[in-house]
TIVEX-587248 format. One line per field, with one value per residue (C-alpha): residue number from 1; residue in three letters; z, y, x. Coordinates in nm, 2 decimals, always signed. Example, Ala and Ser with C-alpha at 12.3 -4.5 7.8 and 13.67 -1.06 7.14 Angstrom:
# residues 2
pos 1_2
code ALA_SER
w +0.78_+0.71
v -0.45_-0.11
u +1.23_+1.37
# end
This chain:
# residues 456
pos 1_2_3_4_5_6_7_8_9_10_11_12_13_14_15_16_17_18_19_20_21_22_23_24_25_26_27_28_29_30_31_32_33_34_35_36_37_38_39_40_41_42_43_44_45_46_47_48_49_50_51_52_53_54_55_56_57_58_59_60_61_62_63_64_65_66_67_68_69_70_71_72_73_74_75_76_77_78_79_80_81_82_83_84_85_86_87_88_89_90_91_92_93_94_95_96_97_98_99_100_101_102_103_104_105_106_107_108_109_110_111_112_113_114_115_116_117_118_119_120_121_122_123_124_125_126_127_128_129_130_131_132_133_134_135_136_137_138_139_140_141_142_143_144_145_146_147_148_149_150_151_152_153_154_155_156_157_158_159_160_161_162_163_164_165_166_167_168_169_170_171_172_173_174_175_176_177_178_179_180_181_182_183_184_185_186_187_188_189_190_191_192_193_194_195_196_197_198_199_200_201_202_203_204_205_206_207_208_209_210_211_212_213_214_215_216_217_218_219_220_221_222_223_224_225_226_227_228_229_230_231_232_233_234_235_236_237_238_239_240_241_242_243_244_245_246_247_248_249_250_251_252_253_254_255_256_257_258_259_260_261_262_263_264_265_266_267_268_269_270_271_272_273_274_275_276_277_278_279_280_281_282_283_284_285_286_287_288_289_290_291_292_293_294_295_296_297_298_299_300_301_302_303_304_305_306_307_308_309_310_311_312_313_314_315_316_317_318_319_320_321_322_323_324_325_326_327_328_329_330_331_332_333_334_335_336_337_338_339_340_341_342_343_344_345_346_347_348_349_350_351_352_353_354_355_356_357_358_359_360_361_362_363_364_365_366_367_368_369_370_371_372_373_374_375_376_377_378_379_380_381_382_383_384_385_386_387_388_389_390_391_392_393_394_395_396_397_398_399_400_401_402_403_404_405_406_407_408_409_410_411_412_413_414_415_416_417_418_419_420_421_422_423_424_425_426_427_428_429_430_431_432_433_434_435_436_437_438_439_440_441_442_443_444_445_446_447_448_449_450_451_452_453_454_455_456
code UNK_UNK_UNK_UNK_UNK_UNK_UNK_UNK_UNK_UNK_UNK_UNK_UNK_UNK_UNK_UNK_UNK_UNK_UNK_UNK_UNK_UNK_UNK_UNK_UNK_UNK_UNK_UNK_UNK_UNK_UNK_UNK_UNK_UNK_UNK_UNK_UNK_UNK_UNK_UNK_UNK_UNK_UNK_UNK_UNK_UNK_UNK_UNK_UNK_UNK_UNK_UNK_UNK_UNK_UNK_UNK_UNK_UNK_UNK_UNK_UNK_UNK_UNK_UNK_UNK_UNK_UNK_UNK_UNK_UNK_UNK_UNK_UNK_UNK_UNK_UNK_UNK_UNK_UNK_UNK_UNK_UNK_UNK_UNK_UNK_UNK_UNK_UNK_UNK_UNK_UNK_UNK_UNK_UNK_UNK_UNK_UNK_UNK_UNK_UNK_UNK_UNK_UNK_UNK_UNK_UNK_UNK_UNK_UNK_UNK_UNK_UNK_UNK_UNK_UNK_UNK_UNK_UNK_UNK_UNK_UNK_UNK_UNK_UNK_UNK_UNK_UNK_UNK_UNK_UNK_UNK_UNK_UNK_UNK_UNK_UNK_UNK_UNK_UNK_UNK_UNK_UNK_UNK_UNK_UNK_UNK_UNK_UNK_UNK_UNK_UNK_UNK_UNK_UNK_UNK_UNK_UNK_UNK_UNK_UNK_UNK_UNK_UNK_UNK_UNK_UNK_UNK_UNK_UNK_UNK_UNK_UNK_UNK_UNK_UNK_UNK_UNK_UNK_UNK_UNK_UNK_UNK_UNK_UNK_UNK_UNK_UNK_UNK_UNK_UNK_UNK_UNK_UNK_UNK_UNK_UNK_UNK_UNK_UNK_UNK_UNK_UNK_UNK_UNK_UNK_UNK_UNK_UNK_UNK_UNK_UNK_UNK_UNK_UNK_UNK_UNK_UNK_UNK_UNK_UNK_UNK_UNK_UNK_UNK_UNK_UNK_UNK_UNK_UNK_UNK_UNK_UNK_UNK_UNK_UNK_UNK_UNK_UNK_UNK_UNK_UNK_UNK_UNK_UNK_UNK_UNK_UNK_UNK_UNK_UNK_UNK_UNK_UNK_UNK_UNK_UNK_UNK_UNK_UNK_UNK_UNK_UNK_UNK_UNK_UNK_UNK_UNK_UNK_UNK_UNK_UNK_UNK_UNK_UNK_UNK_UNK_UNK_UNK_UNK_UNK_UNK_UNK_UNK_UNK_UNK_UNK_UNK_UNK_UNK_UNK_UNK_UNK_UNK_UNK_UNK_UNK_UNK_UNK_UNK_UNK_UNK_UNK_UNK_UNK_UNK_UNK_UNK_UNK_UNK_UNK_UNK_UNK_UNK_UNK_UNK_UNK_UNK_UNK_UNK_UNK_UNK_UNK_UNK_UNK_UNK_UNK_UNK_UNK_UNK_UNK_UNK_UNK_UNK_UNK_UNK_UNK_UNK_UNK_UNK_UNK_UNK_UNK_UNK_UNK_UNK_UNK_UNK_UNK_UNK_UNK_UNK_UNK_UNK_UNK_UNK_UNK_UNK_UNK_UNK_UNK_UNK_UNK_UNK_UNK_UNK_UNK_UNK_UNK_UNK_UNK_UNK_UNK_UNK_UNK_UNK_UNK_UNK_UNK_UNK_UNK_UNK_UNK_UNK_UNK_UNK_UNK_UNK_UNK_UNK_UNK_UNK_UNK_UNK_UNK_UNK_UNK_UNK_UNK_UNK_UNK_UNK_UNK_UNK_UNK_UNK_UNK_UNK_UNK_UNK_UNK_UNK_UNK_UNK_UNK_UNK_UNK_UNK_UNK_UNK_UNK_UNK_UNK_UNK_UNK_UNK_UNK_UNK_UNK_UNK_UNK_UNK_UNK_UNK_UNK_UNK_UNK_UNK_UNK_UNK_UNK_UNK_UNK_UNK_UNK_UNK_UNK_UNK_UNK_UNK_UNK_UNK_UNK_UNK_UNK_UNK_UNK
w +0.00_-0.13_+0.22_+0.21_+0.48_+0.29_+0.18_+0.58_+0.65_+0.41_+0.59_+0.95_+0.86_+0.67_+0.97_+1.21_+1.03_+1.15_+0.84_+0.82_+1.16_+1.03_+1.00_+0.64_+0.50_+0.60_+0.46_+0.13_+0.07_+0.17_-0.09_-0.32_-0.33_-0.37_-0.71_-0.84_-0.77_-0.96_-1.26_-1.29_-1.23_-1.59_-1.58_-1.18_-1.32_-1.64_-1.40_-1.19_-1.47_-1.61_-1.29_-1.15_-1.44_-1.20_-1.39_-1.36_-1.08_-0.84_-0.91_-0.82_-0.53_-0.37_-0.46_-0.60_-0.43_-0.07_-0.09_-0.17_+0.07_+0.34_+0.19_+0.22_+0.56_+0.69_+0.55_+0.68_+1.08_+1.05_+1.24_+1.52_+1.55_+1.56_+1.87_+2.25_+2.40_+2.76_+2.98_+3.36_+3.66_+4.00_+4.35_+4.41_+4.12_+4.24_+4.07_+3.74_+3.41_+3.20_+2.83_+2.54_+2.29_+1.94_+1.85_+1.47_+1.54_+1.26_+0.95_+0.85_+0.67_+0.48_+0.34_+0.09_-0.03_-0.37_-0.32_-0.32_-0.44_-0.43_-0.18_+0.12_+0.02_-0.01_+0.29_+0.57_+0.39_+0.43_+0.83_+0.80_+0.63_+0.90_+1.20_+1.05_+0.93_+0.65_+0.49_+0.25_+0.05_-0.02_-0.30_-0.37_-0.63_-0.74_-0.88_-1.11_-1.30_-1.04_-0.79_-1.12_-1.14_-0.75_-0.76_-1.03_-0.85_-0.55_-0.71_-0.89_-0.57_-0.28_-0.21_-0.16_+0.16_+0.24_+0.11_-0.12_-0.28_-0.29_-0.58_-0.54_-0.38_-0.09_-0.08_-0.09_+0.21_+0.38_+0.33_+0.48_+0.75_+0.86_+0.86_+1.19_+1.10_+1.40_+1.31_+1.05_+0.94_+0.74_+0.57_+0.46_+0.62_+0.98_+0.90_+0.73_+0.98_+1.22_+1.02_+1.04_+1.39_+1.51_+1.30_+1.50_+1.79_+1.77_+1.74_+1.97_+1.67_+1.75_+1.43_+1.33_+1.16_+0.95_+0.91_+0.84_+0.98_+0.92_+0.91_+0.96_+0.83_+1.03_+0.91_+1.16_+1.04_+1.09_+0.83_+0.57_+0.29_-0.05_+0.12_+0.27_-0.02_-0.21_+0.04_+0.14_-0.24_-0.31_+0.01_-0.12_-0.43_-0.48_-0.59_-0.66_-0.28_-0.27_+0.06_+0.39_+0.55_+0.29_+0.48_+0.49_+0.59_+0.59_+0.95_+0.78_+1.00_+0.87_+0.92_+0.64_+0.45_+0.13_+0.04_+0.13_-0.09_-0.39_-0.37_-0.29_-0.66_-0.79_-0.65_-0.78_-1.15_-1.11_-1.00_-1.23_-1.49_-1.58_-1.69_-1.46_-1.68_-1.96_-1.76_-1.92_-1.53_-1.31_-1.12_-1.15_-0.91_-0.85_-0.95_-1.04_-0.67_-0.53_-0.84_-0.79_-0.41_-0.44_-0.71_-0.44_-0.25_-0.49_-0.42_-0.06_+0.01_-0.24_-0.52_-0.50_-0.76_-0.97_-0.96_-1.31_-1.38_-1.64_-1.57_-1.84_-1.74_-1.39_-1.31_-1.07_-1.10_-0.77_-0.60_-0.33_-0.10_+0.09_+0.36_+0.47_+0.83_+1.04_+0.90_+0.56_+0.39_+0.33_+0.67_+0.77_+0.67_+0.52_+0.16_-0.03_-0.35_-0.44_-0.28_-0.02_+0.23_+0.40_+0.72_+0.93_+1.28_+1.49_+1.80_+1.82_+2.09_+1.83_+1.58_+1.92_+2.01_+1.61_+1.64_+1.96_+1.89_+1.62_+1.64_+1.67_+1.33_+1.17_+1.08_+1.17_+1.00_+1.17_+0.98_+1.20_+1.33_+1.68_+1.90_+2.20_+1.94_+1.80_+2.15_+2.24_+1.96_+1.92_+2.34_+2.32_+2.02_+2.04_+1.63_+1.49_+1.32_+1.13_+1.03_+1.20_+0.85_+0.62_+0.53_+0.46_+0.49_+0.85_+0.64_+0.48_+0.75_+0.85_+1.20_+1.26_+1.32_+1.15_+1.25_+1.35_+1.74_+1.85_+1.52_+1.31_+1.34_+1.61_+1.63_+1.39_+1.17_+0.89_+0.96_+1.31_+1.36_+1.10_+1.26_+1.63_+1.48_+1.31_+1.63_+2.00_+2.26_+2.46_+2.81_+2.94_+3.29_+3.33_+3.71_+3.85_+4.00_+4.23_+4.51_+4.61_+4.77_+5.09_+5.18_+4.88_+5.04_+5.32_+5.58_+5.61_+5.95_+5.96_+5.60_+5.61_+5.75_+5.50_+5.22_+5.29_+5.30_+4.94_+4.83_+4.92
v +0.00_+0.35_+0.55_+0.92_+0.98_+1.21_+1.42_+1.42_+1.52_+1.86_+1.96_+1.95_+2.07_+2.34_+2.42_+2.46_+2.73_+2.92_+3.12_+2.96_+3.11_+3.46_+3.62_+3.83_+3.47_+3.32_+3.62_+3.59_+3.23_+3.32_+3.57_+3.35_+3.06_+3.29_+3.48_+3.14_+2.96_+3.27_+3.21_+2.88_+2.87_+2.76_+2.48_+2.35_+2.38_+2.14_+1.92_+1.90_+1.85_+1.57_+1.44_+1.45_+1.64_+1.96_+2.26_+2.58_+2.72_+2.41_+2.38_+2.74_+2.78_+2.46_+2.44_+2.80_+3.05_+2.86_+2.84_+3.19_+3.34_+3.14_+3.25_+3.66_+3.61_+3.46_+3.72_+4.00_+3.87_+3.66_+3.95_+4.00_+3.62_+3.52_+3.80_+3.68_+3.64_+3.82_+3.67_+3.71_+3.58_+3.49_+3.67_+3.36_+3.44_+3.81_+4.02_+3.77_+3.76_+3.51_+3.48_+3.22_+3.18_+3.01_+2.77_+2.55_+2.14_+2.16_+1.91_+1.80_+1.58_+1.69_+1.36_+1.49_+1.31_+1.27_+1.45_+1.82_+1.73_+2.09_+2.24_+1.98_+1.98_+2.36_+2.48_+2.27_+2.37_+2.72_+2.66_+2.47_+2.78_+3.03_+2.87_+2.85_+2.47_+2.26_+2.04_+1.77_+1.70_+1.36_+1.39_+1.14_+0.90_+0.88_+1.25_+1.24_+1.59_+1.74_+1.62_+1.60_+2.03_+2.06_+1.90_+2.15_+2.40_+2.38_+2.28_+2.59_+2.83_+2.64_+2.45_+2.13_+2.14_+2.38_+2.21_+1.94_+1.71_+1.35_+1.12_+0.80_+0.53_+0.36_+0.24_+0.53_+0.70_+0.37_+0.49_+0.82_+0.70_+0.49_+0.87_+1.07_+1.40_+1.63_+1.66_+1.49_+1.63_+1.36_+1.43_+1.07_+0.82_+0.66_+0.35_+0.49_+0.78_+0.45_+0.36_+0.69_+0.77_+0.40_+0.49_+0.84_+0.65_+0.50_+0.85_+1.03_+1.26_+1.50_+1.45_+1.60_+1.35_+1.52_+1.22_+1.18_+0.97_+0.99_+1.34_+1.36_+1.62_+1.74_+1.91_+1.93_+2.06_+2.39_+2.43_+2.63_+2.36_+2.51_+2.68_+2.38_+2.16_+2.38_+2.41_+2.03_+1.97_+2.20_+2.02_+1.68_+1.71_+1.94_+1.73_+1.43_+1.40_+1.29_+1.59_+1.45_+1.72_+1.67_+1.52_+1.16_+1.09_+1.30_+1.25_+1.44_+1.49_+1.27_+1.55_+1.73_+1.45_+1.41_+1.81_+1.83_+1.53_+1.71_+2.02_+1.84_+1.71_+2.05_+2.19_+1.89_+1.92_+2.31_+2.27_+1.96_+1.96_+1.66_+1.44_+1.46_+1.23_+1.42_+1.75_+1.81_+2.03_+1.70_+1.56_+1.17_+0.92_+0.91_+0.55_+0.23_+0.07_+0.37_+0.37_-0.02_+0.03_+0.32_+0.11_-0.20_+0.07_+0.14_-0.12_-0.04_+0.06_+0.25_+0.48_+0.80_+0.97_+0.92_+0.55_+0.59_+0.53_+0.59_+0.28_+0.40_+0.78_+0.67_+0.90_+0.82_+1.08_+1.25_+0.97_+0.95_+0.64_+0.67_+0.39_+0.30_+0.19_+0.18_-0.19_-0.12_-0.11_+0.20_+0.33_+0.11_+0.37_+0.70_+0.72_+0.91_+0.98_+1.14_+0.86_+1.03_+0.78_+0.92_+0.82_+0.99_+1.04_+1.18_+1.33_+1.44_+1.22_+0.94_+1.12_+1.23_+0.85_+0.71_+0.95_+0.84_+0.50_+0.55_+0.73_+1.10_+1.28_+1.52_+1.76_+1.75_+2.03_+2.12_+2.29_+2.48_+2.78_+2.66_+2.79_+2.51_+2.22_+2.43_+2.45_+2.08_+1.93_+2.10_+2.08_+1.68_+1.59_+1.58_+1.68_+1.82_+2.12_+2.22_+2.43_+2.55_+2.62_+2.56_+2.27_+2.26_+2.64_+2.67_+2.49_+2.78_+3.06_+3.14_+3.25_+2.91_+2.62_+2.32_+1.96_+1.64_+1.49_+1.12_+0.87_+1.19_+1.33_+1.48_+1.89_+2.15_+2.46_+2.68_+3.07_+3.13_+2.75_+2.68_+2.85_+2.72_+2.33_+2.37_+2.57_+2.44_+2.69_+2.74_+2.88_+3.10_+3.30_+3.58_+3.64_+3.88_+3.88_+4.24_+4.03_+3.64_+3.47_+3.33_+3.13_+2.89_+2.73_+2.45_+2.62_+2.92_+2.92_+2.81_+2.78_+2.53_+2.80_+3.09_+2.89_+2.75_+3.11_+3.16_+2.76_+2.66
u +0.00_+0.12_+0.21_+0.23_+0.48_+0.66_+0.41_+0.29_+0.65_+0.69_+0.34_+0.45_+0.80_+0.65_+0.42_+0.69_+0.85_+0.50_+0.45_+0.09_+0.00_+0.07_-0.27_-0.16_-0.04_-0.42_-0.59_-0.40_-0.44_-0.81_-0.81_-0.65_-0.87_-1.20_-1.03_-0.95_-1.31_-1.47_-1.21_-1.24_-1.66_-1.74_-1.46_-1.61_-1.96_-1.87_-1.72_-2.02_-2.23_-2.05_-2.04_-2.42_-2.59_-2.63_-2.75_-2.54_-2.82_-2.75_-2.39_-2.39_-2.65_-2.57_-2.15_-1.98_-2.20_-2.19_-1.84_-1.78_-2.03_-1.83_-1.50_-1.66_-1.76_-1.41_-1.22_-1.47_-1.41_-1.08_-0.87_-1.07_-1.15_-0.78_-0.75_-0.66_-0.98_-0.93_-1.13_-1.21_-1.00_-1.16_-1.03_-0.86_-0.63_-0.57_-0.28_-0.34_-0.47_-0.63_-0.67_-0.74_-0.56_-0.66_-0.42_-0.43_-0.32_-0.12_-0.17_-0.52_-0.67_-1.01_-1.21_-1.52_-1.79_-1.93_-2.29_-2.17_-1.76_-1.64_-1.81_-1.78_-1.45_-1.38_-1.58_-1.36_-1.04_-1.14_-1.17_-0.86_-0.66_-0.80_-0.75_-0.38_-0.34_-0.16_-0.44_-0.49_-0.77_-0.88_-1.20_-1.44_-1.32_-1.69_-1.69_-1.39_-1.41_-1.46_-1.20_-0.94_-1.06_-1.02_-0.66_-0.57_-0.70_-0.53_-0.18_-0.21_-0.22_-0.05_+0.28_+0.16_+0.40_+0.09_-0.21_-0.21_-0.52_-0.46_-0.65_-0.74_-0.99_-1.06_-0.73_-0.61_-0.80_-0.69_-0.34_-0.41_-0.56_-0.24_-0.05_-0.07_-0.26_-0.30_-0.70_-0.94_-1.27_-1.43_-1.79_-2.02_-2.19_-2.24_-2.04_-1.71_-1.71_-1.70_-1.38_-1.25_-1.29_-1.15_-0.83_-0.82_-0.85_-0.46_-0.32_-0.59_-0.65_-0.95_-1.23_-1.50_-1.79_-2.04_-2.28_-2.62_-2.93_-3.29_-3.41_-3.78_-4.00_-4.36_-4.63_-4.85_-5.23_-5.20_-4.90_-4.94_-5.01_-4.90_-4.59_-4.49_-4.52_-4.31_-4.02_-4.02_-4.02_-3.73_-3.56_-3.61_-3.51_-3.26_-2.97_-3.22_-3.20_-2.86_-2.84_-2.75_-2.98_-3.25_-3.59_-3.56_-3.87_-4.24_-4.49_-4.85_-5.13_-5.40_-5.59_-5.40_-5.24_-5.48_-5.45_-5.07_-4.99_-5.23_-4.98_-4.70_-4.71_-4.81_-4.50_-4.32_-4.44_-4.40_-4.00_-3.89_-4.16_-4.43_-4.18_-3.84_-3.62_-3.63_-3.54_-3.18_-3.15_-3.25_-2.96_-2.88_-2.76_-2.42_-2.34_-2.49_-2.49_-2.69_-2.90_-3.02_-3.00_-3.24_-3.47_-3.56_-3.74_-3.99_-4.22_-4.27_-4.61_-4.84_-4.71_-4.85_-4.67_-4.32_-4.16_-3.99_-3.65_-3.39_-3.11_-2.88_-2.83_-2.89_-3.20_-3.49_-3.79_-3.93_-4.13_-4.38_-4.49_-4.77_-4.88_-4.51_-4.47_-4.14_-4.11_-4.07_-3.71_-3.67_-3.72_-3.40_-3.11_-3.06_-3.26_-3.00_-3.23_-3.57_-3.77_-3.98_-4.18_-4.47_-4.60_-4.89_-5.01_-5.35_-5.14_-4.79_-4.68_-4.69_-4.42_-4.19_-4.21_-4.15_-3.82_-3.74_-3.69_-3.43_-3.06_-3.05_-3.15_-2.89_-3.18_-3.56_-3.80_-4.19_-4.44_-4.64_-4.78_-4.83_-4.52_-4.65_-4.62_-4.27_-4.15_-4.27_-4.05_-3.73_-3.73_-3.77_-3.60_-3.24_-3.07_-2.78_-2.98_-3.30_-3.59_-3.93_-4.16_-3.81_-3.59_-3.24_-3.18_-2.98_-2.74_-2.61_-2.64_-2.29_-2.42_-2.56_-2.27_-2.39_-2.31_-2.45_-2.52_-2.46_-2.50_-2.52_-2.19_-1.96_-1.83_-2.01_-1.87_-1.93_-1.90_-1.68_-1.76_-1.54_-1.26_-1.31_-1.33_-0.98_-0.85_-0.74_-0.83_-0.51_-0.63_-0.33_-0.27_-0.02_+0.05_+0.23_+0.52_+0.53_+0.33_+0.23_-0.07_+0.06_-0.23_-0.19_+0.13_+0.12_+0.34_+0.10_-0.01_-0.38_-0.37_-0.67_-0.91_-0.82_-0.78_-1.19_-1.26_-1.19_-1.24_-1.60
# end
């Protein structure tokens, strides 16, 4: 097996010379990387099309424009965020002074997956760079264009003794994995972040898992029916579901369900058109695996709409099952496609209890316009992150840090998240040295009693 030691080597060497922690270096290779994503946009959009068929609007809302927003924001606060954080000292501490300081590890290691290639790719190596890191990039195999654009890319702006992308398969993660990186941030699913974080575990490298789960979807009967169709429809399908934050499963009111599911497929027809597979815009499935994995759901419970397929351009059209239980096969793992299972309830307490039994959700989205039924679910539901009357938008608020909780993933970022995942907060005290504390010292006459007087 190919080793990268060398390669690992030039990174850490390269780091001690301390010329990535310079906050001017950061802010130019910052700058850099946003010029050259804007001048190579038509060549990272032809990639992504020849990859997953994504139109030029979802390779730039959902890969480009995300990226660069996330780049704009990072340079706007980088200076102050990379400031000494003065904090307070208690009396016990007199005469001192306590700070934090935010530290990079050192050499990374950012693995992407294949559903969004450049952007979960880009957006951690952008924390990485700020917090004042060496990286390397290993892309998904399964997206070549775009990870053969990506490795151009970044040979093109950085030493690789700075940050370098590495090609190659699971073998070749494998490989990487054997190296000891001071932090990993690895993006996929539940059982290769498994993989990842038991070969973190020989080193004690720090990780951060962005996984993904189940994420249920409520509309409760009060929703707003035509709005909510619409946004769980863009949510679900963007991509041809292939989002780790898109709504895995829908809960309907049966109070509501029969007129939701009516605009539901008006939204659907108005976003992708009457017949999806011919939509030269509609994204495909990655590969042949997920494209037959994703085909033996289709006769679980009743069709309510969609169920065609295209095998040879690897396409599945937005689909809706209606009287699925928690039995059924496609409620055993993460859907990953544009299959959407519907189940439906008469009181809440049956949804809370449906979630309840299953691992924690990366995302969970309630329509509503009751705050008490809002309030009652995000308080007993433990998930990464969601949406009250939205889906997948938190995702790309830079205010909001996005990550996963228990089977869902481990650590968040994205805006000053970003920075604080790739950072180790050094805590620091200054004392002074014009007086001392007497009382902290053993041969201070009735040192027991004033020391409780400040220790209790």
């Amino acid at each position: 097996m190919q080793t990268y030691n060398s390669l690992i080597t030039k990174q850490k060497s390269f780091f001690r010379t301390d010329t990535t922690k310079d906050v001017a270096y950061r802010l130019e290779a910052l700058q850099k990387l946003r010029i050259a994503i804007k001048n190579n946009e038509k060549k990272l959009m032809d990639a992504l099309k020849a990859d997953l068929n994504k139109s030029e609007f979802d390779s730039y809302s959902t890969e480009i424009g995300i990226v660069l927003e996330e780049l704009r924001f990072t340079i706007k606060h980088l200076r102050s965020w990379v400031k000494p954080k003065r904090v307070k000292t208690p009396i016990t501490h007199i005469g001192s002074k306590s700070f934090i300081f935010s530290e990079p590890y050192g050499v990374t290691l950012i693995i992407a997956p294949w559903n969004y290639p450049f952007q979960l790719a880009i957006a951690p190596l952008i924390g990485a760079i700020a917090a004042g890191n060496c990286a390397v990039i290993k892309p998904s195999e399964l997206t070549p264009k775009t990870s053969e654009v990506l490795g151009e890319l970044i040979s093109d702006l950085f030493p690789e003794e700075y940050i370098s992308v590495v090609q190659g398969g699971v073998e070749t993660s494998q490989a990487l994995l054997n190296e000891k990186f001071d932090y990993i941030f690895f993006t996929g699913s539940v059982p290769v972040g498994k993989v990842i974080m038991e070969a973190a575990a020989k080193n004690l490298t720090p990780v951060t898992l962005e996984l993904g789960g189940k994420s249920p979807c409520i509309v409760h009967e009060d929703a707003n029916i035509k709005l909510t169709a619409k946004r769980i429809a863009w949510g679900k399908f963007t991509n041809a579901g292939q989002t780790c934050i898109a709504p895995d499963y829908l809960y309907l009111h049966k109070k509501i369900k029969d007129q939701f599911l009516i605009e539901f497929k008006k939204a659907t027809i108005e976003l992708y058109g009457e017949k999806p597979l011919n939509n030269v815009h509609f994204t495909r499935i990655v590969s042949d695996k997920h494209f037959q994995r994703l085909c033996s759901f289709l006769d679980n419970g009743e069709l309510f709409m969609g169920g065609d397929s295209n095998q040879e351009n690897l396409m599945i059209e937005p689909t809706v099952l209606t009287n699925i239980t928690w039995d059924d096969q496609i409620m055993q793992d993460e859907i990953f496609g544009p299959i959407l299972p519907v189940l439906e309830y008469d009181v809440l307490s049956e949804v809370l209890e449906g979630i309840h039994r299953h691992p924690k959700p990366l995302s969970l989205y309630l329509f509503t316009e009751n705050n008490n039924v809002q309030q009652e679910v995000v308080n007993s539901v433990s998930f990464g992150g969601g949406c009250i009357n939205d889906t997948v938008y938190h995702f790309v608020s830079p205010y909001l840090p996005f990550g996963g909780v228990g089977n869902s993933g481990i650590g968040a970022y994205h805006g000053k998240g970003n920075f604080d995942t790739f950072s180790h907060q050094k805590s620091v005290l200054k004392q002074t040295t014009l007086f001392d504390i007497p009382f902290r010292y053993p041969n201070m006459k009735n040192g027991l009693n004033k020391i409780k007087l400040f220790l209790k």
